[in-house]
C-alpha positions in Angstrom: -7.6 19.1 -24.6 -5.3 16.9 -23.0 -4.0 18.5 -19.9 -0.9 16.4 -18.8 2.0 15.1 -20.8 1.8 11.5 -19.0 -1.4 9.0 -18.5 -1.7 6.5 -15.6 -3.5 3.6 -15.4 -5.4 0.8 -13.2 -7.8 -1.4 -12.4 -11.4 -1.8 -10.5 -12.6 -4.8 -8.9 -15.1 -6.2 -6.5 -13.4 -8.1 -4.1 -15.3 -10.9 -3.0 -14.8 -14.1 -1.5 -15.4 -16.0 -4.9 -12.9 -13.5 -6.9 -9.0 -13.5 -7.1 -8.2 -12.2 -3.4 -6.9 -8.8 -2.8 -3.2 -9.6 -1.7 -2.5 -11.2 -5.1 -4.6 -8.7 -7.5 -2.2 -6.2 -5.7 0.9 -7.3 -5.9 0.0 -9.0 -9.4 -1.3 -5.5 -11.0 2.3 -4.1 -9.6 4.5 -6.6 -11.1 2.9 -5.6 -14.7 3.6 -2.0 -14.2 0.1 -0.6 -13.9 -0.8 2.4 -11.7 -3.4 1.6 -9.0 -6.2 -0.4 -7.9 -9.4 0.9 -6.8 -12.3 -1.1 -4.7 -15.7 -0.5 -4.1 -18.0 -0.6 -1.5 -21.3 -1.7 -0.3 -22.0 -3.0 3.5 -24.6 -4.9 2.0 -28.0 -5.4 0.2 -31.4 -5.4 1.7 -33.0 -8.6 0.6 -36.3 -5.9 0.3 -34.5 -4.0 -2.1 -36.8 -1.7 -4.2 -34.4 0.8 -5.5 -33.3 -0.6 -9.3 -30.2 -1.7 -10.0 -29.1 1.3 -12.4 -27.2 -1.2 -14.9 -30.5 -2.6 -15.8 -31.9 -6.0 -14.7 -31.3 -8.2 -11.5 -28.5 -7.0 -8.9 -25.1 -9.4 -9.4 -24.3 -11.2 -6.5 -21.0 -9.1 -6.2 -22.6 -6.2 -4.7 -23.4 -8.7 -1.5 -20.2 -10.5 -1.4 -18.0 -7.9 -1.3 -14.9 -7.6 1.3 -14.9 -4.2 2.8 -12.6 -1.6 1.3 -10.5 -0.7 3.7 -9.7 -3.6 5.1 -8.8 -5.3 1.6 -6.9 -2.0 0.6 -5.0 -2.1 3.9 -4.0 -5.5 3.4 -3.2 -4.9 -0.3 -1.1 -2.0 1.4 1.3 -4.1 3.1 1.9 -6.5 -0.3 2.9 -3.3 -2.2 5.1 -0.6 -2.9 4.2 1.5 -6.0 0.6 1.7 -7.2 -2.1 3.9 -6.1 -4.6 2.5 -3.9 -8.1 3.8 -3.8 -11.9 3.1 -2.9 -14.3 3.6 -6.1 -16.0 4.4 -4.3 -16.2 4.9 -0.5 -20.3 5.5 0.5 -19.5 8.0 2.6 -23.0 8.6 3.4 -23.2 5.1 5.2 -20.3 5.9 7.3 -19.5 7.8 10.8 -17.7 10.6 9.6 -15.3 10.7 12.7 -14.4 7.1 12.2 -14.0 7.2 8.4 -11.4 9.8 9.0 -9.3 7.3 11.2 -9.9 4.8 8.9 -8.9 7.0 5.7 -5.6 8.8 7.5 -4.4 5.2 9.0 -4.2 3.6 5.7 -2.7 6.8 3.6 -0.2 6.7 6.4 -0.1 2.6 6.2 0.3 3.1 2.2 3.0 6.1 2.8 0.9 8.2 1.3 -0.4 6.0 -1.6 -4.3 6.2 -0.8 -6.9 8.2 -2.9 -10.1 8.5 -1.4 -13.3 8.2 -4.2 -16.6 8.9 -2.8 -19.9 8.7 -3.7 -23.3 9.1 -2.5 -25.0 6.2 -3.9 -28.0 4.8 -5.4 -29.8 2.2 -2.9 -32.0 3.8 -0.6 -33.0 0.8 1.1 -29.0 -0.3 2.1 -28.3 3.4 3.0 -31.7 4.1 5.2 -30.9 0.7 6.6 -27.2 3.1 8.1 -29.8 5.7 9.4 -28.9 7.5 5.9 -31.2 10.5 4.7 -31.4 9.9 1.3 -33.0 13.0 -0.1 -30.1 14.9 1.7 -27.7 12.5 0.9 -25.2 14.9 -1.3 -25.8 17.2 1.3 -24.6 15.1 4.0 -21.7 13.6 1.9 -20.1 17.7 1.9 -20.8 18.2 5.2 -18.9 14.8 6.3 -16.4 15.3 3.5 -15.7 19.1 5.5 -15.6 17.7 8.5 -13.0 14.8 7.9 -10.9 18.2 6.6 -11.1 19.6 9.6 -10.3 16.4 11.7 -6.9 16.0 9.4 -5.8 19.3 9.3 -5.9 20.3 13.0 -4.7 19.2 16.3 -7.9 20.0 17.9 -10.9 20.1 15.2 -14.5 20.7 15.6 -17.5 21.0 12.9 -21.2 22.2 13.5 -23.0 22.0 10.4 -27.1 21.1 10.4 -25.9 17.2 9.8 -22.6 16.5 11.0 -21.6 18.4 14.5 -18.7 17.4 17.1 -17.0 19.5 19.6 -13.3 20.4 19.6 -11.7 16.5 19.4 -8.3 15.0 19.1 -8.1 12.2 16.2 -4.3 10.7 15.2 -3.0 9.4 12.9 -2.8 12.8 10.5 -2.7 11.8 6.6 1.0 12.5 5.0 -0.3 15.1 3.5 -2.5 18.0 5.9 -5.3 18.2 3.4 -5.6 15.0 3.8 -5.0 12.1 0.7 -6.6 13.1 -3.1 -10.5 13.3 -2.8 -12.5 11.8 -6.3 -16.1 12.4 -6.9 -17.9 9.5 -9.1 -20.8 11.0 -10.4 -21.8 12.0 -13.9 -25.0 13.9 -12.7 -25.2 18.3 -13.7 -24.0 19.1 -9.6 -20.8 17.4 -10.0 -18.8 20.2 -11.4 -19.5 22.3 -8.7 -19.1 19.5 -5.6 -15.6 18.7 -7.2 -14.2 22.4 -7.6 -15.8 22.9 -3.7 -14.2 20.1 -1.8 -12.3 17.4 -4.0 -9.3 17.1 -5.5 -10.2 14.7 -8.7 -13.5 13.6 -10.9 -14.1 9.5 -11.4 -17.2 9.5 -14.3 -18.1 6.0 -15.2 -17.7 5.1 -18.9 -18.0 8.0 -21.2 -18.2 11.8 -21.3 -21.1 14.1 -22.5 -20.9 16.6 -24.5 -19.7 19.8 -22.6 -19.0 17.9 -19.8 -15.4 18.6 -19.4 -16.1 22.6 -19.9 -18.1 22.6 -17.5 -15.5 21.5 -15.2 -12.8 23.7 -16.4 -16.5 26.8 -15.6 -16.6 25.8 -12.0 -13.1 24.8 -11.5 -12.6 28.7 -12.6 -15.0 30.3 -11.1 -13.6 29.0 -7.3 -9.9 30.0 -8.6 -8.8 26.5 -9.5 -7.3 25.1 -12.0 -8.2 22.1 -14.1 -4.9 21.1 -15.1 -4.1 20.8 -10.6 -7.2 18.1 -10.6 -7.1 14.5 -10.8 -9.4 13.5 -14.1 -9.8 9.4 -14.1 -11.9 7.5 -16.2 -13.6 4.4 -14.7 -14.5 1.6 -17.4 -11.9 2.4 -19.6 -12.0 1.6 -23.0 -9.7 -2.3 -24.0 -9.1 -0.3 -27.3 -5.9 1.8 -28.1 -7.9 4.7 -30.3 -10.7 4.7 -27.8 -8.1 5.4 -25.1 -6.6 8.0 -27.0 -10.1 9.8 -27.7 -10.7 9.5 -23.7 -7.0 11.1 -23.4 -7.4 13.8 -25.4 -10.5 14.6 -23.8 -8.8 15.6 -20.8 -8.4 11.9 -18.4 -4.9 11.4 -17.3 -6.0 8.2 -15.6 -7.7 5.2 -17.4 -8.9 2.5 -14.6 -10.1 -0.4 -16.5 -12.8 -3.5 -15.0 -12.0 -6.5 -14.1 -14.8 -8.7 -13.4 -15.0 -10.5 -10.1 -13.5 -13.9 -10.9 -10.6 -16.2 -9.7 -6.8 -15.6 -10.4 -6.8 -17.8 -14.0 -9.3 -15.5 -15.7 -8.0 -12.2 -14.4 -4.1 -12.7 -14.8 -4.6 -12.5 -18.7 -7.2 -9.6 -18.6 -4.2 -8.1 -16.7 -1.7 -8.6 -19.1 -3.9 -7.0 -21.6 -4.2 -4.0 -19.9 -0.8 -3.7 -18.9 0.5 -4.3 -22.6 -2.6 -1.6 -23.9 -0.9 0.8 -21.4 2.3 0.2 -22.9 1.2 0.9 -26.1 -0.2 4.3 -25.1 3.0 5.2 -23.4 4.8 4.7 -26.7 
């Protein structure tokens, strides 16, 4: 099922202040010939926290100490050249929609067009009610933003009234290099992904691995909106460290593998980069 001829691949990481810092992981996954660099986000986490930590057992102290995205991706921006650079993912749902889309089009036109923009809605109520977030809506309210950031990029004088986002005609500059703006992922495994990617994304980010149907699912709703699954982005984050398992994940239908890195300093990532740089090279041939 493999739908491209050529795979990319990269890393994740949380950037915190305790990890190997964002200039260097960028410049350092670029000299070894990798593809991108994704970072995550959370503004923070309530100390009250109910919501449970979806891995299983306590919270790790990265989801607290991270930098923010955009700042660390701009700044990995300027070090670079080559490689993708996107958020995995961007909680769009904490975010002012207006803003976010001068934040997003300054640094795809910083990057020269190198940003990809993976969104999510999230899992903890308590950090996004803490933004004013509506959490029962929240998928709803990550379209309606998503749409409206469309409409801010592709026109000189944009305007969106939807029942949660609503603005008047505006003028917003920078535009992205590209008028639909830079590549939009979803990271979600749930069943309403397949439609919310073929309505307003360009690419799908699932976590780990695939269930079964998943993928023709995609190609159903891709289909049934007159896309075309072999136009769409298809990255796996937590790639497999294993050559056959990559393969597998290949020839289910991801052209781009984005392996983790955990959140430590330059001595213990540097060799967990050369591994993945010398797996990708393998699968390359």
């Amino acid at each position: 099922m493999a739908f491209r001829d050529s795979q990319l691949f990269g890393v994740t990481m949380f950037p915190t202040d305790k990890a190997m810092q964002p200039v260097a992981l960028a410049k350092a996954v670029e000299e070894r010939g990798l593809d991108s660099l994704f970072f995550p986000e959370h503004t923070h986490i309530p100390a009250a926290r109910q919501t449970p930590f979806p891995g299983g057992g306590d919270l790790p102290e990265m989801y607290w100490r991270t930098h923010d995205p955009f700042v660390a991706l701009g700044a990995a921006a300027a070090a670079t050249s080559r490689i993708q650079l996107g958020t995995g993912i961007c909680l769009v749902i904490e975010r002012d929609p207006i803003t976010l889309a001068k934040e997003v089009a300054s640094l795809d036109v910083i990057s020269d067009g190198r940003f990809v923009l993976g969104i999510g809605a999230g899992w903890n109520r308590e950090e996004m009610e803490n933004h004013g977030a509506n959490y029962p809506k929240r998928w709803a309210v990550v379209r309606e933003k998503v749409l409206a950031m469309k409409e801010i990029w592709a026109n000189d004088e944009a305007e969106f009234h939807g029942e949660h986002v609503n603005f008047d005609p505006l003028w917003s500059w920078p535009k992205p290099t590209r008028p639909s703006g830079p590549p939009i992922w979803i990271g979600a495994n749930s069943k309403w992904v397949f439609d919310r990617v073929a309505e307003y994304a360009d690419g799908w980010m699932p976590i780990g691995g695939l269930g079964s149907g998943n993928m023709e699912r995609m190609q159903a709703a891709l289909e049934a909106r007159g896309r075309n699954v072999k136009d769409m982005d298809l990255a796996l984050f937590g790639a497999p460290a294993d050559a056959d398992q990559l393969r597998g994940r290949i020839d289910q239908g991801f052209d781009h593998l984005i392996f983790n890195l955990p959140p430590e300093p330059d001595d213990k990532i540097l060799p967990r980069l050369d591994k993945y740089a010398a797996l990708a090279e393998q699968i390359r041939g």
